[in-house]
N, C-alpha and C positions, 0 to 999 in steps of 0.2 A: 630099432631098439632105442627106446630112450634115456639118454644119461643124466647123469644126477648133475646140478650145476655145484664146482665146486669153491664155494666161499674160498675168496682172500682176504686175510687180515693182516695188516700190519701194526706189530708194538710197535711203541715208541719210550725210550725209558733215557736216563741222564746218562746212565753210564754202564754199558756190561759187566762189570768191575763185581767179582765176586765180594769182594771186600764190605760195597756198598748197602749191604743188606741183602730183603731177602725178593727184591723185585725177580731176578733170575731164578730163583728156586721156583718163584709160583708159577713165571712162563714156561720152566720144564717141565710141570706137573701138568700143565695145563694142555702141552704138548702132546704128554703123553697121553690124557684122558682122551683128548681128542682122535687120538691114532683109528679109532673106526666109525669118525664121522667125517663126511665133505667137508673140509675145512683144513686151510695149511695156512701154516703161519710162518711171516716174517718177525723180524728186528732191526729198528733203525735208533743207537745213539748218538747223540751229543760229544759225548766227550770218550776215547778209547778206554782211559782210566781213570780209577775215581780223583788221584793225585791230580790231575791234566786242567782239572774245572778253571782252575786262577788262569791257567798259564795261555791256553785257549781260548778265553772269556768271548773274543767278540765273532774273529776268524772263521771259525768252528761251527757255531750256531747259524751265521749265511747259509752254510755249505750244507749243514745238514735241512733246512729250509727248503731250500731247494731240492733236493734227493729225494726227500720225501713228498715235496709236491710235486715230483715226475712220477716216482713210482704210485703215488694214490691211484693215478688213475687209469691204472688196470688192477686196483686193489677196491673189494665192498665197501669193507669194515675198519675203521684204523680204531685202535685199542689203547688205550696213552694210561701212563702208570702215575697217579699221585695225583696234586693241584697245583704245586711248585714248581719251578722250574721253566730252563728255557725250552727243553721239551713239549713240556704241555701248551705252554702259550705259543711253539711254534708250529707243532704238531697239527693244530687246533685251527689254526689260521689256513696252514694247507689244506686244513681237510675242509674249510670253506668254500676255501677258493675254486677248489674241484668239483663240490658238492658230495663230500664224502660222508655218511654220518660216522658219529664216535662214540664209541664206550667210554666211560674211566672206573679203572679201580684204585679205590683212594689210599689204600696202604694207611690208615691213619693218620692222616697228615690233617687233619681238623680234631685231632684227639688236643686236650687242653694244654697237656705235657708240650706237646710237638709245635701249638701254638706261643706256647711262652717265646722258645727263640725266636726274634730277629719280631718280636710281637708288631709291633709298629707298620713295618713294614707288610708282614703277611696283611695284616689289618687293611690296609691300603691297597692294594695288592686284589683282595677278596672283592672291596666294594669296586673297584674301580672295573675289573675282568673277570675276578676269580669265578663269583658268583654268577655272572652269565655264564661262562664256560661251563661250571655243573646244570644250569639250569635249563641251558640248547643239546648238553646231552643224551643221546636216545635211552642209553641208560645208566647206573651208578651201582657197582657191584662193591659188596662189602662182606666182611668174612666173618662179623660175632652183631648179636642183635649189639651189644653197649655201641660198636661202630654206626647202627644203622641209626638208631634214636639221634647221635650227632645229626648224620646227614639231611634227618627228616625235617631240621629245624631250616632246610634251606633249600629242599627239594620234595614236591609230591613222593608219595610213600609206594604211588605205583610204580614208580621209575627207578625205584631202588630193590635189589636182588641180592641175597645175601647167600653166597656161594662158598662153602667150605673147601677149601684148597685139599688136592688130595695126595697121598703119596703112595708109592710100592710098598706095600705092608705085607711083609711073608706071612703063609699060614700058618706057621708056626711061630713061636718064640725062639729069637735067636739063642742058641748058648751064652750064657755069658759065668765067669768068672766070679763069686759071690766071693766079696770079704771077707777071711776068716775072722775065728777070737782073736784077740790081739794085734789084728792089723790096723792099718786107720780106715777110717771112713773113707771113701775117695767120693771126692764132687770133683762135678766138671761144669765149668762156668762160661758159656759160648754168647759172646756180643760185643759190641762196639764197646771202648772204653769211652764211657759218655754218662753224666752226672746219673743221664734218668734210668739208664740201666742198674743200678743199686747197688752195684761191684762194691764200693767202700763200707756199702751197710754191712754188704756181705761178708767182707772183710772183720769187720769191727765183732759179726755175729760171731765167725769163726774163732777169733781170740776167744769173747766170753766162752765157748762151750769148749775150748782147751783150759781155762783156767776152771772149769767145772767137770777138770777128770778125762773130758773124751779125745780122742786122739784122731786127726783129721787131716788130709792131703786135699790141695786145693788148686787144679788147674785153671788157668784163665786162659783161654783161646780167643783171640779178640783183639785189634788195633785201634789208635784214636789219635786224634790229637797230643802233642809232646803236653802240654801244661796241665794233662788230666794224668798222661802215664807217670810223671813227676808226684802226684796228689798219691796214686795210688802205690806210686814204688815208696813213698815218704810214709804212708801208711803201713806198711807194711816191715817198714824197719821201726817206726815208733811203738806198732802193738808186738812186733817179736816173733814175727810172722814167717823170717826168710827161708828156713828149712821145711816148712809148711806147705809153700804156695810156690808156683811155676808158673811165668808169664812167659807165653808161648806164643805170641804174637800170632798174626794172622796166620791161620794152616788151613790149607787144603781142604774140599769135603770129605775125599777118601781118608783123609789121617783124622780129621774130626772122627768121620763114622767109627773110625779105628780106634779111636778115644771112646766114644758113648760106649762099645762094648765092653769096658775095663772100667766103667763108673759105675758105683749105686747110687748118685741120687746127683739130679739135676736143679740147680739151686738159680732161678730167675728172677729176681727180687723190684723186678721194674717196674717204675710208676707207672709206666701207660706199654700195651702193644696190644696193635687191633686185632690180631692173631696172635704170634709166638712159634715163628717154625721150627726154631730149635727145639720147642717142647714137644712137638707133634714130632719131631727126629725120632726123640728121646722114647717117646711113648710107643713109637713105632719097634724099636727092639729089646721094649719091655724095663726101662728105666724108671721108677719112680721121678717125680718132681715136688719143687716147693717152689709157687708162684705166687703173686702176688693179686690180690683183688682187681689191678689195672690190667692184668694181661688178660687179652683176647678170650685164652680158654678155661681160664679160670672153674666157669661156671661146670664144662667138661669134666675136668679133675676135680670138681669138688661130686659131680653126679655119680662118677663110675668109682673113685675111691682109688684113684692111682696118685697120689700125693697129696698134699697141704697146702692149703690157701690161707695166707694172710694178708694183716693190713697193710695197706703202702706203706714206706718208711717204718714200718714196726721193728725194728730191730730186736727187744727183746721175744716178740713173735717169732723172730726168723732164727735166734737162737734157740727157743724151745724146738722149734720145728729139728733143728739140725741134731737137737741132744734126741728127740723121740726117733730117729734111724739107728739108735744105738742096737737096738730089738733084730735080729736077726729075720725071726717071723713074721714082724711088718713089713720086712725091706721084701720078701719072698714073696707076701698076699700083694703086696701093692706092684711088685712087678708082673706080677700074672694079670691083674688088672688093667695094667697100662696098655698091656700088647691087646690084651680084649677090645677097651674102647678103642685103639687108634683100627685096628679089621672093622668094627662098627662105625666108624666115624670118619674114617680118611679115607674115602672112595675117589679113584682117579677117574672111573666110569663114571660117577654119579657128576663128580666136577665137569668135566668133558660132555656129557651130556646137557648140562644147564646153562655152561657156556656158550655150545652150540646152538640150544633155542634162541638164547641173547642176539648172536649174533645175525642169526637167519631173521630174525624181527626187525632188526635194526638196519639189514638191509633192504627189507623189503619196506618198510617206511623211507628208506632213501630213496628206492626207486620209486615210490609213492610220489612224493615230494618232488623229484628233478623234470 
């Protein structure tokens, strides 16, 4: 009887660190799509915590070098998350040396937003390695066409696959709790405290539409840097905010999840994200959203009619957007909508299966090749 061979791949990412984004959420999904095809997967980071990067800088990067150049080579496929990082360039180097081929999924890390920091250097960086690294890869998975037009500016358009990340999406709509008359609106605001996530526009939105009558609850779930949490706790005593708004530092996914079910409307205001998983959470147990023209899904929620898209930095957009959930009956159509597209559009089969191809191609070009 003959058996099926089955693919090994290994991620490679900077840091397990829930905190760091949403690299871990899309290896779980992607996990999970996979569960009935040949293929298991590893993980190898860099650094234990996202905290750890300074303090480990040089020690840490040898070691994981090495770990992953032993275990390649009983592994296909290695899969490396982003273009930055010591991961990628070290990942990338072992997976030569073994003659391993490699995926990447770029998380938007060439979105314009994402290239402003540290510009100089990524700039340098890009021409010196960055751009062979995408350009010897077997392939380049990307998750919203505005990601993929980036990438095509610096890689053939065959070699780029644009893979919608999927999640556990119930058949049904969750229960959830609808605001009565007279309560406040509850948003719920999930992401890093960081300039390009829009927290302060959001902030500033929320003032204007209490000083225009409406009454509103403002959770912020999300860590950052002290000099931004300073910017927005000083905002928030300036605009008169403090009985309003809850900053609730990093939590959990299960107390998140536990939070989306007690929100009506998920408020994203960010200049740039090549997807938005917290939107696709959100959409997943039937939350309305208001996002912005730079996130990822944008085009989604504007197709299926499960929230509002506005312009980046629009602040008086994002104020209107907040006073138009006043409407009870919109908040009810638009969450019925939400759960619809994300059963339509977040397939972890469909993930898991197109991953799979990826993968089985790229191995079979390595064995080509060796």
């Amino acid at each position: 009887m003959q058996t099926t061979h089955k693919l090994k791949v290994m991620h490679v990412v900077r840091t397990p660190d829930l905190s760091a984004g949403g690299f871990i959420s899309y290896i779980d999904s992607l996990r999970a799509g996979l569960a009935e095809h040949p293929v298991s997967l590893s993980m190898e980071s860099v650094f234990p915590r996202n905290q750890s990067a300074r303090v480990l800088a040089l020690k840490t990067p040898v070691s994981f070098f090495r770990r992953v150049q032993r275990k390649l080579v009983d592994t296909d496929v290695l899969h490396v998350h982003g273009i930055f990082g010591w991961h990628v360039l070290l990942g990338v180097w072992a997976a030569r040396r073994v003659g391993r081929p490699y995926v990447l999924t770029m998380h938007g890390h060439l979105h314009a937003e994402m290239m402003r920091e540290r510009q100089l250097s990524k700039r340098v960086y890009l021409a010196l390695i960055g751009n062979a690294i995408l350009r010897d890869a077997a392939a380049i998975l990307v998750t919203a066409p505005a990601e993929a037009a980036i990438v095509e500016q610096r890689v053939p358009q065959a070699r780029i696959h644009q893979i919608v990340p999927g999640l556990a999406v119930p058949a049904a709509a969750p229960r959830r709790d609808a605001a009565q008359a007279g309560q406040p609106l509850r948003l719920f605001f999930v992401g890093r405290l960081h300039p390009h996530k829009g927290l302060r526009e959001l902030l500033q939105a929320v003032a204007n539409a209490t000083a225009q009558g409406m009454v509103l609850h403002l959770q912020v779930a999300g860590h950052g840097h002290a000099h931004e949490l300073r910017r927005v706790q000083g905002d928030i005593k300036r605009l008169g905010l403090a009985d309003q708004v809850e900053l609730l530092g990093y939590i959990e996914p299960a107390e998140r999840d536990r939070l989306l079910l007690q929100a009506d409307v998920l408020p994203l205001p960010s200049r740039s994200e090549n997807f938005g998983f917290v939107v696709a959470e959100a959409l997943r147990v039937g939350v309305p959203v208001i996002v912005t023209e730079g996130v990822g899904l944008a085009p989604l929620v504007r197709e299926h009619g499960c929230g509002t898209v506005i312009p980046v930095g629009d602040v008086e957009a994002l104020t209107d957007a907040l006073l138009s959930y006043r409407e009870a009956d919109r908040r009810a159509a638009e969450s019925a909508r939400a759960h619809a597209a994300a059963v339509a559009c977040f397939s972890l089969e469909k993930m898991g299966a197109e991953c799979a191809a990826v993968y089985a191609d790229a191995a079979r070009a390595g064995r080509l090749q060796s």
